[in-house]
C-alpha positions in Angstrom: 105.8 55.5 65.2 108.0 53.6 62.5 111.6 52.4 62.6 113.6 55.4 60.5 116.8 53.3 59.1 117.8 50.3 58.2 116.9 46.6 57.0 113.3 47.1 58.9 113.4 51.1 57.6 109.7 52.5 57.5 108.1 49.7 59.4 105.3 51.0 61.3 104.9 50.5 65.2 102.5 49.2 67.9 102.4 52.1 70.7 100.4 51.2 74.1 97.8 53.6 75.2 99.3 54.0 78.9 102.2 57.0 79.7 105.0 55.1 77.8 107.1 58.2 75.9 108.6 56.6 72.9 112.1 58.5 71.8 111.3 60.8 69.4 112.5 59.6 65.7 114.5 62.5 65.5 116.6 61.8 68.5 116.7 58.3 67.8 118.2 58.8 64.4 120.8 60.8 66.4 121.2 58.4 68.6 122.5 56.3 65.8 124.2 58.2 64.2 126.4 59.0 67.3 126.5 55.0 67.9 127.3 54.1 64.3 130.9 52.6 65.1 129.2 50.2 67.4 127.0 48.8 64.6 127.1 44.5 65.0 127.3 44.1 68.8 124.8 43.6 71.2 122.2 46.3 72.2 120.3 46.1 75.8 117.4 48.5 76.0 116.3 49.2 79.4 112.7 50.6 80.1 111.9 49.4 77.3 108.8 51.0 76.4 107.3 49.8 73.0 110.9 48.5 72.1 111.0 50.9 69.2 115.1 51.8 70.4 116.1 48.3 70.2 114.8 47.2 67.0 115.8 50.3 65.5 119.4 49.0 66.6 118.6 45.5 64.9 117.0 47.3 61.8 120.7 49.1 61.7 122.6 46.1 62.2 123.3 45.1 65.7 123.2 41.5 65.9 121.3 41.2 69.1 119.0 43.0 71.4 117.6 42.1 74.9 114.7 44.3 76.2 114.0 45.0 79.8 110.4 46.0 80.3 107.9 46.0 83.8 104.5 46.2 82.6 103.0 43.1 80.7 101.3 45.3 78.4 104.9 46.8 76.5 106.2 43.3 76.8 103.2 42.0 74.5 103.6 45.2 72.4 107.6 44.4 72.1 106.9 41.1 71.4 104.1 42.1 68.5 106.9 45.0 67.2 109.8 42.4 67.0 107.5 40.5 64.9 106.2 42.8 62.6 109.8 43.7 61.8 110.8 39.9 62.0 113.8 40.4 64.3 112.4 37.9 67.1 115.9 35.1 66.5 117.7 38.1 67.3 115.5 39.6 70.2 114.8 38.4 73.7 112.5 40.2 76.3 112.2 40.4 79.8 109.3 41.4 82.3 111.3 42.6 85.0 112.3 45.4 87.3 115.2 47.7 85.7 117.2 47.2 89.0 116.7 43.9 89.9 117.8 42.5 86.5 120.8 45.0 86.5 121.8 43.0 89.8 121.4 39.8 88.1 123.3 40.9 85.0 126.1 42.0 87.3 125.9 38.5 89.2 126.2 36.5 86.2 128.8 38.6 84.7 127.3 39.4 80.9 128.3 42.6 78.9 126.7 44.2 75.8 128.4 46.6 73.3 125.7 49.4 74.2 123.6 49.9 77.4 120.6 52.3 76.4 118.5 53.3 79.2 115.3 54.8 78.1 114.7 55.9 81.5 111.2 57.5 82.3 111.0 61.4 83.0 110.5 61.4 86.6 113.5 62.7 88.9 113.7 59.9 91.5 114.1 57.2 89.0 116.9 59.1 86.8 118.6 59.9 90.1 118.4 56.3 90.8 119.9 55.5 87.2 122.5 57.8 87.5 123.3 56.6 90.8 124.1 53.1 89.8 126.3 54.3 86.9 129.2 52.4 88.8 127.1 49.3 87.9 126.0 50.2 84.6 129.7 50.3 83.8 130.3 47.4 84.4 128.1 45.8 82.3 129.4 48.0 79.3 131.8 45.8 77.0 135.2 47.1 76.1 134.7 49.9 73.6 131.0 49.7 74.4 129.2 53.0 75.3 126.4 53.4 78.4 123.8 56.0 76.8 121.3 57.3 79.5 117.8 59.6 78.1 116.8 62.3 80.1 115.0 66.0 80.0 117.6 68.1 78.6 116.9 70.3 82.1 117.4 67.5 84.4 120.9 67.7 86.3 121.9 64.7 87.2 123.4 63.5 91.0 126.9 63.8 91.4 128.8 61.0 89.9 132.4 59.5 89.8 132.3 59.4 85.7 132.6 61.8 82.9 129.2 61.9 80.9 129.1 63.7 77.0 125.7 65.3 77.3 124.0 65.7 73.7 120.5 67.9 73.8 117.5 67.4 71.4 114.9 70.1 71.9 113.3 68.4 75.4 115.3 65.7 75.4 119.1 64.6 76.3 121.4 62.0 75.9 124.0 61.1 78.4 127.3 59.0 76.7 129.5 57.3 78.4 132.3 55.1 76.4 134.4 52.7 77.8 
């Protein structure tokens, strides 16, 4: 895996040898592409995985990224990737539970230009992402955009916002812009 744009462009990647499911670089050079007006904000990348999503953002210009990562193993694995690709004054990450930060987040009132959830492919976590869209929102910065992965033949709860859904192959992306 190697960051596919950018200052840090062709950077190769630590991957862990659990069930993380890095974005494949071909949706995550779409991703950026679709996200290219947002270039010099702040990027938060929940379920981070091996942080390649977020440093890709840095490697493209975003000034900041905060990563949001449970296991201890993809934290140290973040931690090694922002510093192979020397982004770590500009990265910060977090060993925490995706919904117990977002309540903290919400408490202490912070924003970010793009909220990328990387969520992993099992239905009763998405549900529960898509669920607390209401929240996400709110954490989305004027002009920002909440972008949510999933399986491209997942189908989402019921929710009280308009999504654009863009499919790669397997995968989806779910944009939502403020």
């Amino acid at each position: 895996m190697r960051i596919i744009s950018g200052s840090a462009k062709g950077k190769h990647l630590e991957s862990p040898k659990n069930a993380a499911r890095p974005m494949r670089e071909m949706v995550r050079g779409a991703l950026f592409n679709i996200l290219n007006r947002h270039e010099g904000g702040s990027f938060l990348d929940l379920f981070a995985g091996t942080g390649a999503v977020g440093i890709e953002a840095l490697s493209r210009g975003f000034e900041s990224s905060l990563f949001v990562e449970l296991t201890g193993q993809n934290c140290r694995i973040i931690n090694k990737n922002i510093e192979i690709t020397g982004f770590s004054s500009q990265s910060k990450v977090v060993r925490a539970n995706v919904f117990v930060f977002l309540n903290s987040v919400l408490k202490q009132g912070n924003s970010f230009d793009v909220v990328f959830s990387g969520t992993p492919y099992m239905d009763e976590i998405l549900d529960k992402i898509f669920e607390r869209v209401s929240n996400l929102i709110e954490i989305v910065s004027e002009e920002g955009v909440l972008v949510i992965q999933a399986p491209s033949k997942y189908s989402p709860p019921v929710i009280p916002v308009e999504f654009e859904k863009r499919a790669f192959g397997g995968d989806a992306l779910y944009f939502y812009y403020k």
